[in-house]
C-alpha positions in Angstrom: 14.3 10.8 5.9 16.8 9.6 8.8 18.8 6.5 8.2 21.2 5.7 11.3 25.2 5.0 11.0 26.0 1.3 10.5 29.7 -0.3 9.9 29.5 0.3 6.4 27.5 3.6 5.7 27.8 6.9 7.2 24.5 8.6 9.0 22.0 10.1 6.5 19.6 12.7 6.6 17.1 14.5 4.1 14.7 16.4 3.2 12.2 16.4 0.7 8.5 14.8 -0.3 7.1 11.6 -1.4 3.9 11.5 -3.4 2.1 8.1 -3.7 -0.9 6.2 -5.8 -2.8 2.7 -5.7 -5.6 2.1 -8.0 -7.2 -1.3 -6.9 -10.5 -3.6 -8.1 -12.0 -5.6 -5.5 -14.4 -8.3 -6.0 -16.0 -10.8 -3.3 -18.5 -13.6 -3.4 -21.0 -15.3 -0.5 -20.0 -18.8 -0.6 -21.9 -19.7 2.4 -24.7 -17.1 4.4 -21.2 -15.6 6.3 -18.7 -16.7 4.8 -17.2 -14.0 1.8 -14.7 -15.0 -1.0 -12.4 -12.0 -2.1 -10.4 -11.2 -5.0 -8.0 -8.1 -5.4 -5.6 -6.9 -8.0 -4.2 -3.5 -7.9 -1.6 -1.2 -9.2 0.6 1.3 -7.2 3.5 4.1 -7.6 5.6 5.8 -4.9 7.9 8.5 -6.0 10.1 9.9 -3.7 13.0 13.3 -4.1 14.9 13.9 -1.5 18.4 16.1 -1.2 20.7 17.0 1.7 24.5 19.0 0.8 24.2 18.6 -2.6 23.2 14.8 -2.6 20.2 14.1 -4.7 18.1 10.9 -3.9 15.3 10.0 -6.1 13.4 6.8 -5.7 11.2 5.3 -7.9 8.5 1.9 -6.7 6.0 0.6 -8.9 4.5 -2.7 -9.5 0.7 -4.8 -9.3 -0.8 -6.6 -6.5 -2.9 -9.3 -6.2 -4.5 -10.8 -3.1 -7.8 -13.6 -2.6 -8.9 -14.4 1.2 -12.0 -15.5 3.2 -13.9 -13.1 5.3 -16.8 -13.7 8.0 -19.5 -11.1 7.7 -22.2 -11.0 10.4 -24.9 -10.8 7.8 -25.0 -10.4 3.7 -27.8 -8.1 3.7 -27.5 -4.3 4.0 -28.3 -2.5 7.1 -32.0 -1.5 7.6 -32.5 2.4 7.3 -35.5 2.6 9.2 
């Protein structure tokens, strides 16, 4: 992790590891032959440690998401396995 010198801060570089997760459910619906409602809702974590000289940096991001679009699909049926 680099973060580059600005007016108020000092340079900063660490080292150290991230580890992340996202559960999501997704669920969509032909409303016309090509045209595809979708519905998501999810759930993700990001937990980062890193340390440089004694300073320790740990960063914690959680929270849901949620999403609903339109999509074209070229067909609704599966592709033939002939």
């Amino acid at each position: 992790m680099d973060h580059d010198a600005t007016n108020y801060n000092p340079a900063f570089s660490a080292t150290g590891q991230s580890r992340a997760f996202d559960l999501r459910l997704m669920a969509g619906y032909f409303i016309s032959e090509c045209r595809r409602l979708l519905a998501t809702f999810g759930y993700g974590r990001v937990d980062s440690r890193y340390s440089h000289q004694g300073v320790d940096l740990t960063i914690r991001q959680a929270g849901i998401s949620a999403g609903i679009g339109v999509a074209y699909a070229f067909s609704q049926y599966p592709v033939s396995l002939k």
